[in-house]
BAKOL-39457 format. One line per 4 residues: number of its first residue (from 1); for each residue x, y, z of N, C-alpha, C, O. Coordinates in nm, 4 decimals, decimal comma. Example, Ala and Ser with C-alpha at 12.3 -4.5 7.8 and 13.67 -1.06 7.14 Angstrom:
BEGIN
1 = 1,3190 -0,5690 0,7800 1,2300 -0,4500 0,7800 1,3200 -0,3300 0,7800 1,4236 -0,3319 0,8465  1,2850 -0,2250 0,7080 1,3670 -0,1060 0,7140 1,2900 0,0030 0,7870 1,3409 0,1138 0,8039
//
This chain:
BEGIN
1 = -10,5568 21,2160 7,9754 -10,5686 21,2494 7,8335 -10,5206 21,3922 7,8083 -10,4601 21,4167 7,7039  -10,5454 21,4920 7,9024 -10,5332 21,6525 7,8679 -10,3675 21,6392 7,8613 -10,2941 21,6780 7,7704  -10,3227 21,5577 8,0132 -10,1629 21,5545 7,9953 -10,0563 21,5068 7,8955 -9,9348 21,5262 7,9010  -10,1539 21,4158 7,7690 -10,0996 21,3528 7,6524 -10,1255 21,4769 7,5706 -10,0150 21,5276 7,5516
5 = -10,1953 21,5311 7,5279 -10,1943 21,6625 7,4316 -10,1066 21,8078 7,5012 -10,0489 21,8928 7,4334  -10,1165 21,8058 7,6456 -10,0145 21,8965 7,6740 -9,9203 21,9239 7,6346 -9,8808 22,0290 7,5842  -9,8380 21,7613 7,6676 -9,6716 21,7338 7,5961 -9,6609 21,7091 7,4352 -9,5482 21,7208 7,3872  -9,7774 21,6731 7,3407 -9,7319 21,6811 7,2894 -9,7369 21,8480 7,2512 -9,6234 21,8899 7,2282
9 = -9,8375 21,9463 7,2402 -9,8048 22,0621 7,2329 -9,6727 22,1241 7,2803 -9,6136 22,2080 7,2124  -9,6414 22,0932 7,3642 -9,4735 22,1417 7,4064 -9,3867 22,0961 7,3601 -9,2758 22,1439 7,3840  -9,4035 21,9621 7,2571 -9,3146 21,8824 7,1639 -9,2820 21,9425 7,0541 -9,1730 21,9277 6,9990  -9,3653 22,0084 7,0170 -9,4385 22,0490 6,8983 -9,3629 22,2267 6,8763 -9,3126 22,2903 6,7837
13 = -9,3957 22,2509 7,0298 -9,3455 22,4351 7,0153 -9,2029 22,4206 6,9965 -9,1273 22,4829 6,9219  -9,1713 22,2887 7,1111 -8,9787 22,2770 7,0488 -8,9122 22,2475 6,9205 -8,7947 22,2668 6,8893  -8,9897 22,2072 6,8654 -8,9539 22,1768 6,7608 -8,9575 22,2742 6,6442 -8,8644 22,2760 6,5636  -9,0626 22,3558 6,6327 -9,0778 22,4641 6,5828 -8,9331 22,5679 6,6186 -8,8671 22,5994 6,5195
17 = -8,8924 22,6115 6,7339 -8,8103 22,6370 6,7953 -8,6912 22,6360 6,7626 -8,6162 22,7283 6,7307  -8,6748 22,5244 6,7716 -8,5599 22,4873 6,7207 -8,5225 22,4995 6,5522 -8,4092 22,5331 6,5176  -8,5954 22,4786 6,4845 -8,6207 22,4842 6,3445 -8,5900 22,6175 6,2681 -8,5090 22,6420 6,1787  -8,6953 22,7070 6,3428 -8,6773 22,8848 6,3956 -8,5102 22,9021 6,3918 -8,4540 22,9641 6,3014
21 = -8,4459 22,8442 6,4924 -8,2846 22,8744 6,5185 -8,2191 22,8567 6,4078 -8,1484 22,9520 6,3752  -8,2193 22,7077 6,2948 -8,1650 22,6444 6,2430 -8,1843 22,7683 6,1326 -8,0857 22,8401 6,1157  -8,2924 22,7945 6,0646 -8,3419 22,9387 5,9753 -8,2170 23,0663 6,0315 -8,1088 23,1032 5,9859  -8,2808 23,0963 6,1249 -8,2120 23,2115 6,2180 -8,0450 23,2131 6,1615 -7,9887 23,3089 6,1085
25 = -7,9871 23,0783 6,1901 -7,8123 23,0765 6,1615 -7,8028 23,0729 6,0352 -7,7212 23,1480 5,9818  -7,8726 22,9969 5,9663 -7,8448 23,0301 5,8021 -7,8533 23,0849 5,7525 -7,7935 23,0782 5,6451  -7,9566 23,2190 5,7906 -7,9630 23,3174 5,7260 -7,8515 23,4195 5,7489 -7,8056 23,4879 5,6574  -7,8153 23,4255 5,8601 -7,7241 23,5049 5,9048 -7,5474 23,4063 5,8738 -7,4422 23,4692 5,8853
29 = -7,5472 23,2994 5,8473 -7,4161 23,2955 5,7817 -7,4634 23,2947 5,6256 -7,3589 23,2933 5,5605  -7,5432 23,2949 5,5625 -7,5497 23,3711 5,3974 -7,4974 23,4812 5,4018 -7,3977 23,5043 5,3334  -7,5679 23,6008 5,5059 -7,5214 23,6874 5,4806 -7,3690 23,7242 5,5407 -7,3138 23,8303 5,5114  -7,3247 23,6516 5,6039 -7,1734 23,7142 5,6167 -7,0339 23,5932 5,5098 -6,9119 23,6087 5,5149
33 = -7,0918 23,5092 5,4454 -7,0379 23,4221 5,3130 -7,1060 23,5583 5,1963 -7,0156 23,5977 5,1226  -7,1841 23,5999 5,1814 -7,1799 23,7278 5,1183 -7,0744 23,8455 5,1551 -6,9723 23,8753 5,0931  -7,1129 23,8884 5,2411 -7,0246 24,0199 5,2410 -6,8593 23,9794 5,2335 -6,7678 24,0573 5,2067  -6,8477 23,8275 5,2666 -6,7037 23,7885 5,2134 -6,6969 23,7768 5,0547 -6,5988 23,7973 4,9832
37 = -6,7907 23,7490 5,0274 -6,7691 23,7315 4,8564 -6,7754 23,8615 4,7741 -6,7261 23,8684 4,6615  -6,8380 23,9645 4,8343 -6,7985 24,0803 4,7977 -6,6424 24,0919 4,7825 -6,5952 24,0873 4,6689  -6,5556 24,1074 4,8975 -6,4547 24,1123 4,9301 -6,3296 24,0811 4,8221 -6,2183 24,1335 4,8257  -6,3764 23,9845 4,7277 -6,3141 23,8760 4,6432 -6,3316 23,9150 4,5216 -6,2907 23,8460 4,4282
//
């Protein structure tokens, strides 16, 4: 039973994780589709 809540806790942090990244790149290509639209 402990080993069924383990994984899913580690399911759970990846996913978060990953999610985290997906945030992480979008924010950072807004801001450089900005500083191009400055440009323009």
């Amino acid at each position: 039973m402990q080993a069924v809540v383990f994984h899913s806790f580690f399911a759970s942090l990846e996913i978060v994780r990953f999610q985290g990244f997906i945030i992480f790149n979008h924010n950072r290509n807004c801001k450089i589709f900005l500083k191009f639209h400055r440009l323009y």
